[in-house]
N, C-alpha and C positions, 0 to 999 in steps of 0.2 A: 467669751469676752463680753462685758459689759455694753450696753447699745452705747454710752456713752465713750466707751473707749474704739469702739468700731468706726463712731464717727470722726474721732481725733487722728485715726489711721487712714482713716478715707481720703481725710482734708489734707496729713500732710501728702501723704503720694498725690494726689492731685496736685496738690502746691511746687513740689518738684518734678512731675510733668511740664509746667506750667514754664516754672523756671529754665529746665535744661532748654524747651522752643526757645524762651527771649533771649536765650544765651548763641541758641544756632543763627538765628536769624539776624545775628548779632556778627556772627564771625566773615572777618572778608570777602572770603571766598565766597559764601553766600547769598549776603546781605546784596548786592546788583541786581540778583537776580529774582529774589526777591521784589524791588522794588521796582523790576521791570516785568514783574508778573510769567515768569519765567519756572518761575518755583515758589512753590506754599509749603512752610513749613507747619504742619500742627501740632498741638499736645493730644495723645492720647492716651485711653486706660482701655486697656484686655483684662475682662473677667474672667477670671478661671472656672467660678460658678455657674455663670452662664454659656461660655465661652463668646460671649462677645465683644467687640470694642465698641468703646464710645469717645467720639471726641470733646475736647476742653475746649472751655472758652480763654 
C-alpha cells in the first residue's frame, strides 16, 4: 500500500476509535460516572505489528 494510502487508513481508524469513546461517554449509564471520576473511558489502537497499544487523544 501506498505511504499515502496507509496514512488515510491510519487516520480513519483512529478517527473512529475516537468517535465510538465520545459516543460511550455519552450514553447514560456511563456518562455520571464518568463525570464523577468514577470511570475513564479512552480511545485506543492495538498494533498488530508491534503488538502494542497506544492511546488516542
Amino acid at each position: 500500500m501506498h505511504r499515502q494510502g496507509e496514512a488515510r487508513v491510519d487516520a480513519t481508524i483512529d478517527a473512529h476509535a475516537c468517535d465510538v469513546r465520545r459516543r460511550l461517554v455519552a450514553e447514560p449509564d456511563l456518562a455520571g460516572k464518568v463525570v464523577a471520576g468514577e470511570l475513564a473511558v479512552v480511545a485506543a489502537r492495538y498494533e498488530l505489528r508491534d503488538q502494542h497499544a497506544r492511546t488516542l487523544a
